[in-house]
C-alpha positions in Angstrom: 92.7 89.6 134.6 93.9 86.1 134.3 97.5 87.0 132.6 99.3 84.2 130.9 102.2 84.8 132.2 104.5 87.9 134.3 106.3 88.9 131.6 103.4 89.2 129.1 101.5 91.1 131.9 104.8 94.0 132.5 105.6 94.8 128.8 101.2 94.6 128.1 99.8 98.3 126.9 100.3 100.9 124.6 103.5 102.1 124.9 104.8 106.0 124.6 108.5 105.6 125.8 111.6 103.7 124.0 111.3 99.9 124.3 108.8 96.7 123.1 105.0 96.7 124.2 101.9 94.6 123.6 99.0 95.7 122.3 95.5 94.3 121.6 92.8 95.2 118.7 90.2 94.0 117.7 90.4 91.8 114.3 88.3 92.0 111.2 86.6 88.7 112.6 85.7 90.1 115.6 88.6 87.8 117.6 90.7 89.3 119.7 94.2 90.1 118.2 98.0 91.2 119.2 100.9 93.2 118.3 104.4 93.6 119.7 105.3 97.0 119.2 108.4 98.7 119.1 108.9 102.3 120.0 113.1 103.5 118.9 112.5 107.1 120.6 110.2 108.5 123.2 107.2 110.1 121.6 107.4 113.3 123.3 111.3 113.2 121.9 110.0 112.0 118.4 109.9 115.7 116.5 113.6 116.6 117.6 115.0 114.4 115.3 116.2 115.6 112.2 117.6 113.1 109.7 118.2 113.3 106.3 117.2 109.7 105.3 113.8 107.9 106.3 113.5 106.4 110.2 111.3 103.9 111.3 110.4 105.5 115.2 107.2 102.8 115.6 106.6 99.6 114.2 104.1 96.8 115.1 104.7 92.9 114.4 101.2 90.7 115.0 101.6 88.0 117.1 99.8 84.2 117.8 101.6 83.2 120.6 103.3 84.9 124.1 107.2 85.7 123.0 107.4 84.2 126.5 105.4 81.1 127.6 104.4 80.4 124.1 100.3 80.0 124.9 98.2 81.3 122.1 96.7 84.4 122.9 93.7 84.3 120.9 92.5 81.8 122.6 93.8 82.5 126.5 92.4 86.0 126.1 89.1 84.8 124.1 86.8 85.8 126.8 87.7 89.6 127.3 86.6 92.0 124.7 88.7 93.8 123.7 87.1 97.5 124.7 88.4 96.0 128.0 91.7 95.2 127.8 93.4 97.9 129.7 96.3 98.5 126.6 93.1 99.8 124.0 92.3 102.9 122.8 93.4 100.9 120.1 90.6 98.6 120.4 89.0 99.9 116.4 92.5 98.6 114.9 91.7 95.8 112.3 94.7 93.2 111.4 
């Protein structure tokens, strides 16, 4: 894969441990589209916690540009479909 930039490429997939991710999905237009997301605790960890007010352990942000080089994704990534992006299981997401 032609990766924008080496940054974009190391934090790329679906992520399962603490820390920021990208992920791809495919929009409601067809287009390629992505998401930063952001995991607070490893998934495996996620069912030990016990707190008595409402935690956000996940969320997702979608995104235009690389946080990084700035090029817009969308179109730098137009070519690949999404089923083969190598972050997708997520690839039925619409949004």
């Amino acid at each position: 894969m032609n990766w924008c930039c080496s940054v974009f490429k190391q934090n790329y997939g679906d992520i399962t441990k603490r820390g920021i991710g990208i992920v791809a999905f495919s929009r409601f237009d067809g287009r390629i589209g992505f998401k930063v997301k952001f995991v607070a605790v490893d998934k495996e960890r996620q069912q030990e916690l016990n707190t008595p007010m409402r935690v956000s352990l996940e969320t997702t942000m979608g995104i235009l540009r690389c946080p990084w080089c700035g090029v817009q994704l969308d179109q730098w990534y137009k070519e690949m479909p999404v089923a083969e992006h190598p972050s997708t299981g997520r690839a039925d997401e619409s949004g």
